[in-house]
N, C-alpha and C positions, 0 to 999 in steps of 0.2 A: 780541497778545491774540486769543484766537481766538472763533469766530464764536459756539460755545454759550455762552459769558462776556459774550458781547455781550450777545445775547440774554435770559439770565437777566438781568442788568444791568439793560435797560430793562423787563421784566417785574415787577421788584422795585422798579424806581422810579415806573413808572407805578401798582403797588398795593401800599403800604408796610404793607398788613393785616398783621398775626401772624394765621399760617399755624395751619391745622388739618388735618394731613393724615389721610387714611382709605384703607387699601387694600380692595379688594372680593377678596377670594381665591375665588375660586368654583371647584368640581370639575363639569367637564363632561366626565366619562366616561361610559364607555356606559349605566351603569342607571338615568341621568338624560335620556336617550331619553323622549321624549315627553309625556304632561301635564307632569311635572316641571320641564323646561329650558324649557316654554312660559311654565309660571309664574311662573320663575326671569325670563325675559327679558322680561314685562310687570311683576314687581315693581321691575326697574332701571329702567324707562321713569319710575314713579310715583315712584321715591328720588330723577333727577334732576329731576323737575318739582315735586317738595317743597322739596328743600332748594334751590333757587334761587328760589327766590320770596320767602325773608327777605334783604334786599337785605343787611344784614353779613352771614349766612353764603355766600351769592352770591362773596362776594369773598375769604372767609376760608377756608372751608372748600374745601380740594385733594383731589380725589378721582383714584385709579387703581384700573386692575381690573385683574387676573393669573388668568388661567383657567388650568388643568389638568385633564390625564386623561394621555396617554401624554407627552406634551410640557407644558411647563411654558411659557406665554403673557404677555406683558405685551401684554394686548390695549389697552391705555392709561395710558402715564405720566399723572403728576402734571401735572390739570388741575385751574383754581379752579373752582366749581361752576356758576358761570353760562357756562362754555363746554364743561361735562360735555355729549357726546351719548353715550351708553350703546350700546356694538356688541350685536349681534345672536347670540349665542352659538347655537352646535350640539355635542351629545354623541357622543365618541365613546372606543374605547380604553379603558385602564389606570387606575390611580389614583395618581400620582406625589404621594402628599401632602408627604414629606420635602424634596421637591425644591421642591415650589412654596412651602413655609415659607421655605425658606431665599432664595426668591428676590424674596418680599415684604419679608423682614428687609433681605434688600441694598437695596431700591429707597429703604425709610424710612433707613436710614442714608445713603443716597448724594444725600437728597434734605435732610437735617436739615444736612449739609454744604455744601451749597448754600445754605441760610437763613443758616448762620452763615458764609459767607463773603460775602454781601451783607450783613449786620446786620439779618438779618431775626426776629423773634421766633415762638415758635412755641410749640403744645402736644403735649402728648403723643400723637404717632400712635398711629392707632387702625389694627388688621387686622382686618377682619373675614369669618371661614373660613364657607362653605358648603360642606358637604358631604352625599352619601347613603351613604355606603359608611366605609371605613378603608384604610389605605395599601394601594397593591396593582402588583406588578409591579418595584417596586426594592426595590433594598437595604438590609435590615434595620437598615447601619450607618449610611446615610443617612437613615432616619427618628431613629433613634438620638442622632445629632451635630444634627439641626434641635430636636428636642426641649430637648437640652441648652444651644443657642444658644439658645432662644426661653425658656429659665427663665432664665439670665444677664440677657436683655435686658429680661425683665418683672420681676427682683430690682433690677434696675437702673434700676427706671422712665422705661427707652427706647423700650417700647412699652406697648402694653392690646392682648390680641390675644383675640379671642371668636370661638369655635366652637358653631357653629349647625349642629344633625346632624338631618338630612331624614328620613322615615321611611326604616327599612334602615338607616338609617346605624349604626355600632357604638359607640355611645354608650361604652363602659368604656376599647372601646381609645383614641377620641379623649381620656380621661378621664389617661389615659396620658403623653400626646405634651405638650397643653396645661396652663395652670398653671389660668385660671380654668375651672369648672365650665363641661362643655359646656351646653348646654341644648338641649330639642329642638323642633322646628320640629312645631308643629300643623297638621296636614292638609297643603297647599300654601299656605301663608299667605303667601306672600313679599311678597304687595302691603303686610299690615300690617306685615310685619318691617321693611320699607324705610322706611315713615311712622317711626317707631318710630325706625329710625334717624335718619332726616334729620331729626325733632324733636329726638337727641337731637345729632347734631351742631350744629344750630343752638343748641341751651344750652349747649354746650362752648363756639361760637365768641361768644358774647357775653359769657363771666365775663371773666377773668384768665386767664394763661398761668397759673399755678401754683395756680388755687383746686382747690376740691372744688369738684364737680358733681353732685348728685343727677340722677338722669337718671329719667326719665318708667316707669311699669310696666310691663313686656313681657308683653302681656297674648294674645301671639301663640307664648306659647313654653309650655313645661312643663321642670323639670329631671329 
């Protein structure tokens, strides 16, 4: 058997929660340089000290972050929220949006395998994209084929994936790539988007694995 089977193993036995996982996709390219990536990195400070304070989401709710700009980042697998410490991001470089979809799709599917080969239950992962900009620096067929994978998996409700576009960012092309409506981010709001999230992951991790969820008013955004 080998050691990461171990490990998952006693991870799953010592917290038999049905899992909520959430990727943070965030774009730290270069025109995210300054107020922006500051604000950007005190609104993750405030989403891990939210959502870890409701002791079932604490345990329920798996968070990972995946940064991009020229290089596509798994700055942090799949942690439950009470041992979320949130990295410190800096902007630089490209905008590889196609690549970093594709690379959050692979983390939730390689991680929903993982639940159901321990018997672990689970909801529907959530990705959720920050960006300022629109794809930039790869190839057109590469954002093309994430696009296409990421309709399949949201027809197929193996994920919910929400794009949140900073100002700059190019709202129609995002409108393009993703299936739900991007929306866009009011001023530098990130502290209240992150509340906003962790309230609403905390009411996902308390229904049912298969309920509906009304989720709380995004009163941080505009479409």
């Amino acid at each position: 058997m080998s050691e990461v089977a171990t490990l998952e193993q006693v991870e799953f036995a010592e917290n038999p929660e049905p899992r909520c996982p959430c990727v943070l996709l965030l774009d730290t390219s270069g025109s995210m340089q300054g107020a922006a990536i500051d604000a950007l990195n005190a609104g993750l400070r405030t989403f891990a000290e939210h959502v870890s304070r409701d002791t079932l989401a604490a345990r329920r709710v798996e968070v990972a972050v995946v940064t991009f700009n020229t290089e596509v980042t798994v700055e942090q697998d799949f942690v439950t929220a009470d041992s979320f410490n949130p990295p410190t991001l800096t902007a630089s470089g490209m905008t590889h949006m196609g690549s970093a979809i594709n690379k959050a799709l692979d983390l939730v599917r390689d991680r929903k395998k993982q639940y159901k080969d321990n018997g672990v239950a689970y909801y529907r992962p959530w990705i959720f994209m920050i960006t300022d900009g629109e794809p930039q620096g790869e190839l057109e067929s590469v954002v093309s084929a994430a696009a296409a994978r990421l309709r399949d998996d949201e027809s197929n409700k193996r994920v919910a994936f929400f794009a949140v576009g900073v100002e700059g960012a190019n709202i129609a092309r995002l409108a393009d790539i993703v299936v739900r409506t991007p929306v866009k981010l009011i001023g530098l709001n990130f502290a209240e988007m992150f509340v906003w999230l962790s309230a609403s992951m905390q009411q996902v991790s308390q229904s049912n694995p298969d309920d509906q969820v009304a989720l709380p008013p995004a009163g941080w955004s505009a479409v």
